[in-house]
Phi, psi and omega in degrees: 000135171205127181247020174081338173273306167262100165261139151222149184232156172276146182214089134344295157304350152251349197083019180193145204265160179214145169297094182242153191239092163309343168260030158282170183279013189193147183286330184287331164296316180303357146295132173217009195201145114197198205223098189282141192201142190251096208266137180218115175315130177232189178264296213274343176142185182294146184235104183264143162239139172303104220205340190197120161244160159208166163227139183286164189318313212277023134241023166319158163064034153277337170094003178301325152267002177263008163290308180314305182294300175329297178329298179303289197314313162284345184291306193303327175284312200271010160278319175128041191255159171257128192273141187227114170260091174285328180279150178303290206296330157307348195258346174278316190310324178303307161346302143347291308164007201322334221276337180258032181277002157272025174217004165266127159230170211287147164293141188231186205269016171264336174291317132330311170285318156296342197270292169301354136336302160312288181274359147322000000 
């Protein structure tokens, strides 16, 4: 996703996507946002679970993590993976949002247990 200002990209390779603000003043700024995630293999398929969203304070009341989330969530559908919202916040936002309710699935304690995995 990119709106020439706000990008977000997936880094797969952290295992998480981030919020970058192309008009910060220094490249060490321009992270401002992201969103950590865990994958977890079933027999029905990849399964991403949500686990951490943030944004920094100094774009709070911008609408920025719900770009973020938006953002992820499609991202995570259009591989064919099923979205697990673990993190609060994806989990009020979805509710919101029915239009993805057919690719969330509820968290169960294994997805919990990947999750605390993790963050080891």
């Amino acid at each position: 996703m990119t709106d020439q200002r706000f990008e977000v990209q997936n880094r797969a390779e952290e295992s998480r996507y981030v919020l970058i603000d192309h008009d910060a003043t220094s490249p060490a700024d321009q992270i401002i946002g992201e969103e950590d995630y865990v994958d977890v293999d079933t027999p029905g398929g990849i399964q991403r679970v949500l686990y951490h969203t943030g944004v920094s304070e100094d774009y709070s009341g911008q609408g920025l993590a719900s770009l973020l989330v938006r953002t992820v969530v499609e991202d995570v559908i259009a591989h064919h993976y099923a979205i697990v919202p673990v993190c609060p916040y994806v989990a009020a936002w979805l509710p919101k949002h029915p239009e993805y309710n057919d690719h969330i699935v509820r968290p169960r304690p294994h997805h919990l247990r990947a999750v605390a995995a993790r963050q080891k």
